[in-house]
N, C-alpha and C positions, 0 to 999 in steps of 0.2 A: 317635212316633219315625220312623215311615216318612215320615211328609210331611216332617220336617226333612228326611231324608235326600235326598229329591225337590227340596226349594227348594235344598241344599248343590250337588248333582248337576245342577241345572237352572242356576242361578247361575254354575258354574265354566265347563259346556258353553255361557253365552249369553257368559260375557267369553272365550272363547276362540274364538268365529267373530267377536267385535266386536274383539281382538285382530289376528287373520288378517286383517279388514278394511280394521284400519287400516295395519299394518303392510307387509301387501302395498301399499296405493297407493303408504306413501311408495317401497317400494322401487320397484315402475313408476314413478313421478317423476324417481326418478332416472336410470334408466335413459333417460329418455326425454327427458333434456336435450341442449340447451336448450331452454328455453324460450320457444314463439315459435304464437302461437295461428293455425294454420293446418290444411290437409291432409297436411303431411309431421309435422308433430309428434302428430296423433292416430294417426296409421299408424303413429308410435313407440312408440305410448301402447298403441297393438291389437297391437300385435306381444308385447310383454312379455307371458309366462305371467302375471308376479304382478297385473296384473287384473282374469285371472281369479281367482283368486287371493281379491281381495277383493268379486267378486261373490259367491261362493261362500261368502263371510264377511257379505254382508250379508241374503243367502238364508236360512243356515243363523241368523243371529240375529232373523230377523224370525219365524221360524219357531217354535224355543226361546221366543222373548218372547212371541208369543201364546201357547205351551203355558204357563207361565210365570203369566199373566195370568188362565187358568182359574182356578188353585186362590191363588195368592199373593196377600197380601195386598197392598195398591196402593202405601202408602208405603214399606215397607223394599223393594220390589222395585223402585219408582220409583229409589230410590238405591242399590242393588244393580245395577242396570244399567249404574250408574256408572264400577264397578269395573274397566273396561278404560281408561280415561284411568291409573290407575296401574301395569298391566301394561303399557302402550304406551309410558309414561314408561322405566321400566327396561330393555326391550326394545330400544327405541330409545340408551339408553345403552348397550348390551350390543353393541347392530348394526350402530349408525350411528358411534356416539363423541361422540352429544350429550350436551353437561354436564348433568346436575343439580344444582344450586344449593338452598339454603336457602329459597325459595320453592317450588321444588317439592318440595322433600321436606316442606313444611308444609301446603303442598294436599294432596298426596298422605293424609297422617294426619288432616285433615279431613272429607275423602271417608272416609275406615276410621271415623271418630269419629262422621260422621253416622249413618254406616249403622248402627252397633250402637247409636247410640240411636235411631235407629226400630224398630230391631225388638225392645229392650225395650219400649220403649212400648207395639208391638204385641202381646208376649207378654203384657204388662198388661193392656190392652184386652180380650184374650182370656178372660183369669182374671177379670174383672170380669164381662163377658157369662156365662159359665159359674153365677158364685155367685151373677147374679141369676135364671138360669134353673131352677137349683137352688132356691133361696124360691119361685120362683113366683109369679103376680099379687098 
């Protein structure tokens, strides 16, 4: 029970700096229009707090992800990482006023629908390893 608790905990804290990350660019993005690839548009780009904002977002998720990577298993956390392309969607509809469409709402439950079948699988995988450990050679 405690490891669930740790991958639930670990999971929400890694999509919520990969949130921040991404969330804060677009907002520095916009702020920092237009767009015109030079020295006065990076100096736009350094100026905006948000960032920092999203190095702080990809600090704290590079961080989480290897704690993450210690103890989780590699497939359901492979697509548990995922999980911030669906917060960044609604976020971004929340923030910005971008639509969500019948496409993304069908990615979005894709991404939900892969993940809980990997970590059945995993949870299977796991109970099989166990009852053969339990027989014995």
């Amino acid at each position: 029970m405690a490891m669930k608790r740790f991958y639930l905990i670990g999971f929400l804290v890694l999509m919520a700096f990969d949130t921040l990350a991404q969330i804060s660019f677009k907002t520095a993005a916009n702020h920092a229009l237009p767009l015109e690839f030079g020295a006065e548009w990076l100096a736009r780009v350094f100026t905006q707090p948000w960032i920092y904002g999203a190095l702080v977002g990809y600090v704290g998720a590079f961080f989480t992800w290897m704690t993450l990577l210690r103890h989780a298993p590699i497939g359901p956390a492979f697509a548990a990482s995922h999980l911030e392309i669906v917060s960044v969607l609604l976020l971004s509809h929340w923030l910005f006023g971008e639509r969500i469409g019948g496409v993304q709402i069908a990615g979005g439950l894709l991404i939900a629908a892969g993940i809980v079948c990997l970590a059945f699988s995993e949870a299977e995988d796991t109970e099989q390893a166990a009852v053969r450990a339990a027989e014995g050679p």
